[in-house]
N, C-alpha and C positions, 0 to 999 in steps of 0.2 A: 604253715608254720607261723602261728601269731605269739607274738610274743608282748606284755604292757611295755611301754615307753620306755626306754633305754640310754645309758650314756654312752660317749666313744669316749677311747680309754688311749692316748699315744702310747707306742709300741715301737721298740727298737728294731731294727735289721727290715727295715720296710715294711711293715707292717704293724697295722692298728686291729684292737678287738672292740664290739659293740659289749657294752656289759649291762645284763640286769640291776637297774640299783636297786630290788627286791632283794634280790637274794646272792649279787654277786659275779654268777655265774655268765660264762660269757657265753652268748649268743651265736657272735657269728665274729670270723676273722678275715680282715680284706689287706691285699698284698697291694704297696705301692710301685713295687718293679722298683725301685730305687736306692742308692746307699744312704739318703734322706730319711729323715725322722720327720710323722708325720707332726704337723703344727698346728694351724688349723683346719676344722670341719666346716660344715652348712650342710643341716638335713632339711632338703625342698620335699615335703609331702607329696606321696603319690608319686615323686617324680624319681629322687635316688639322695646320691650324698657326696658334696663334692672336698675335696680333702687338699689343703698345699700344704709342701715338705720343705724341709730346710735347707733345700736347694732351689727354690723358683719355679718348684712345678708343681702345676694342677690337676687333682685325676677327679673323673667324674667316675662313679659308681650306679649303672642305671638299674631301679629298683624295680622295673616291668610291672608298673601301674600299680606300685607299693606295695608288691610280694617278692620277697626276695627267695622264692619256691620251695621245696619241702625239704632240702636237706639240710639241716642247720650248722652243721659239721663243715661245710664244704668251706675253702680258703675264698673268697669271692677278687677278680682281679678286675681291673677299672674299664668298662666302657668305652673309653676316649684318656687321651693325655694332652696337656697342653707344656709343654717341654720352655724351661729357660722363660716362662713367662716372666716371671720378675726377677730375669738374671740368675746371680749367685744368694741371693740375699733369703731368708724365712719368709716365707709366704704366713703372715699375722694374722691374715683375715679374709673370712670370705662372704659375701652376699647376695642371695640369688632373688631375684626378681622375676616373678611368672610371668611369661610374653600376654600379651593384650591382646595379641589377633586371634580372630574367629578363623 
């Protein structure tokens, strides 16, 4: 399932959709598990996408060596959470640095 380069779009009731800015159409939809609205994104190439919500938490989304496999339909749900990281407050911002070791 390749698709060209895509926006995320925040999405109420825990969940955001990736959208074609081609044509629109959305992609693919991922569930935060949360009553949170997501806020901000960081797409790490090859690696996934990680998302904070307007409660303090961080959800990683892992992209399995940046295929997110063939069914495009599917609801996608986070890899890992990191819960209450920044408290109560909107998570503004995120930024991922690729580890250095061999």
């Amino acid at each position: 399932c390749s698709h060209p380069p895509s926006l995320i779009s925040s999405h109420t009731l825990g969940r955001f959709l990736q959208i074609n800015p081609s044509t629109g159409a959305t992609l693919r939809a991922f569930e935060i598990m949360t009553v949170g609205v997501a806020s901000a994104f960081c797409f790490a190439p090859g690696v996934g996408i990680f998302t904070g919500d307007s409660r303090g938490n961080v959800f990683f989304f892992e992209s399995k060596g940046g295929e997110w496999g063939e069914k495009c339909d599917d609801i996608f749900r986070p890899s890992s959470i990191a819960r209450n990281l920044h408290k109560i407050a909107h998570v503004t911002a995120i930024h991922y640095t690729p580890s250095k070791r061999t």
